[in-house]
C-alpha positions, 0 to 999 in steps of 0.5 A: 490033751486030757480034760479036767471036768468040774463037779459038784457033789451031793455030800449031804441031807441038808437041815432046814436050807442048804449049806455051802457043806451039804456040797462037794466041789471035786475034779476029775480027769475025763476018759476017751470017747467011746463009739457013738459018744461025744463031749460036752462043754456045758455052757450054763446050768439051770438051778431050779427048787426041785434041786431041794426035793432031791436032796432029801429030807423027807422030800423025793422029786418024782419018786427019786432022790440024790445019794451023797456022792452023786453029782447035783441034778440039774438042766444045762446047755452045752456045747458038743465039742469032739465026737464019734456021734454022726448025729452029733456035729462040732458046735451043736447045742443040746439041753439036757439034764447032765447036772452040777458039771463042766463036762460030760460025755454022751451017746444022745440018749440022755438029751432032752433035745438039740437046740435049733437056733431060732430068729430073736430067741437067745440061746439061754431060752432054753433053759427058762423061757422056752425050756422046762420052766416055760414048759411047766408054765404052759403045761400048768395054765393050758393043760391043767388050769385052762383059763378062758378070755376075760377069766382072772390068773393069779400067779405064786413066785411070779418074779420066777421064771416058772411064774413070770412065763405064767402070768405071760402065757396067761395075757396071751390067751386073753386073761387078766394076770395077778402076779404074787412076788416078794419085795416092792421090786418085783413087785414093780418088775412083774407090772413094768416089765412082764406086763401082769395086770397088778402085783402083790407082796407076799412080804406084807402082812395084808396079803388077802386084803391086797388080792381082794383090791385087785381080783374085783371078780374073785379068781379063776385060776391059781397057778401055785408053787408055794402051798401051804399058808399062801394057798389057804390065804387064797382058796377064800378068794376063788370063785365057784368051780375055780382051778388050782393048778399046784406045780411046787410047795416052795413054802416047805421045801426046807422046813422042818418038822410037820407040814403046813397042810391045808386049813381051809379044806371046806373051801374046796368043797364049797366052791367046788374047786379042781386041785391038780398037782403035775410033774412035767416029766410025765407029759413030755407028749406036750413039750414040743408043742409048747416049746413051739409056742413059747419060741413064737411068744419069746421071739415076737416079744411077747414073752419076756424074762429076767435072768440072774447069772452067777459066774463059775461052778465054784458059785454054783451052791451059794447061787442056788441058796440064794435062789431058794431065799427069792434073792433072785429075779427071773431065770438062776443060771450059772455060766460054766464055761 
């Protein structure tokens, strides 16, 4: 029986925030397994704002960027379901970075790893708690922020999976976590829910008044994935030999014309404050320590996440325009098949 494999293509550079008609929905008949290959039934798709760097317009991801007619980039989990692989078994899930599909054939050597089921961690983990967004977490706090107990973490985009693992990761190592999001809801999520120490909303136009309330002590470590305008509201806040850990700049992915920059630049010197940007790409030394972890705080409970789901590729661009709006809680999935 021939399958029919769903794509979704890069048609192209998006003006500002994506549009359903910067994409193309095609279907297109999958070829017969090769030696060692097998097929994948991707089960979910991870949607996540690097997505928006790879389409362009002045932006790459990692020194590349998608070209239309390419199928959309992005982590999925699937299910190996035929194959000439010996090292690949009906029923075994993998994770890789296999895009905007519901197929794909593989040889294994585009995987990021296959997933060894673990007691009380679910399977979509994999792609937000214990898969790259956690690991961006850990990577960002632990390897480039390295809070201390007792020290203040202030979170950007804290309703995110990268940011609510954050401010998790950071109660874990004996830290007061802060938590920014937009909207009371979040607001209320990241406290009552994720369990951060207090909560700010970006939305209000007091934004420095309201850290001030809570960071009594000033901050130790920013972990920041918005930049720009946020990022100068609370360099002033920072305390001497403070740590910015910079894992994204949400606030200009889509905007157009000049970049924001950084107004408060003398605060850097001042305060004698570390800046580091990071691409966990360039890590991967640290990704099975820390998935090690994260599957340990996830499985006790002490990690926990949201996720919002959208049903079906065909949902797939709106979903992800939605996700770079901060219309989502926690983790964005699409369920594929």
């Amino acid at each position: 029986m021939t399958l029919t494999n769903v794509q979704v293509l890069f048609q192209r550079v998006p003006q500002g925030l994506p549009k359903r008609q910067d994409f193309e929905i095609v279907e297109k008949s999958l070829p017969d397994l090769g030696p060692d290959q097998f097929l994948i039934a991707n089960r979910y798709l991870s949607l996540d704002p690097y997505m928006r760097m790879a389409m362009g317009g002045g932006w790459t991801y990692a020194g590349s960027s998608l070209t239309p007619g390419q199928v959309m980039v992005g982590r999925i989990i699937g299910e190996v379901v035929e194959t000439n692989n010996p090292n690949f078994k009906i029923g075994d899930n993998v994770v890789g970075r296999l895009g905007w599909q519901t197929y794909v054939i593989s040889d294994g050597s585009d995987l990021d790893f296959k997933i060894t089921p673990k007691e009380n961690v679910p399977l979509t983990a994999y792609l937000g708690a214990c898969g790259s967004n956690g690991i961006t977490a850990w990577i960002g706090l632990k390897i480039i922020g390295e809070p201390k107990p007792g020290e203040t973490v202030l979170v950007s985009a804290a309703g995110g999976s990268v940011g609510s693992a954050a401010g998790q990761i950071a109660k874990a190592m004996g830290c007061r976590a802060i938590g920014i999001a937009g909207g009371a809801e979040k607001r209320r999520v990241l406290t009552e829910e994720f369990g951060f120490d207090a909560g700010c909303d970006y939305k209000r136009a007091d934004l420095g008044a309201q850290i001030e309330a809570v960071a009594e002590k000033g901050i130790d470590v920013y972990f920041d994935s918005v930049g720009g305008e946020m990022l100068d509201t609370i360099l002033p806040y920072m305390n001497k030999f403070g740590r910015v850990s910079v894992c994204g700049v949400l606030s200009e992915y889509n905007q157009q014309g000049e970049p924001y920059g950084i107004k408060n630049s003398r605060l850097i010197f001042d305060k004698s404050l570390r800046l580091q940007g990071f691409v966990i790409s360039r890590l991967k030394e640290k990704w099975d320590e820390a998935r090690a972890e994260l599957e340990a705080l996830v499985a006790s409970g002490k990690l926990r996440y949201r996720e919002t789901i959208a049903d079906g590729i065909h949902n797939a661009p709106d979903a992800f325009i939605g996700m770079l709006q901060g219309q989502n809680i926690g983790k964005q999935l699409v369920k594929l098949t």
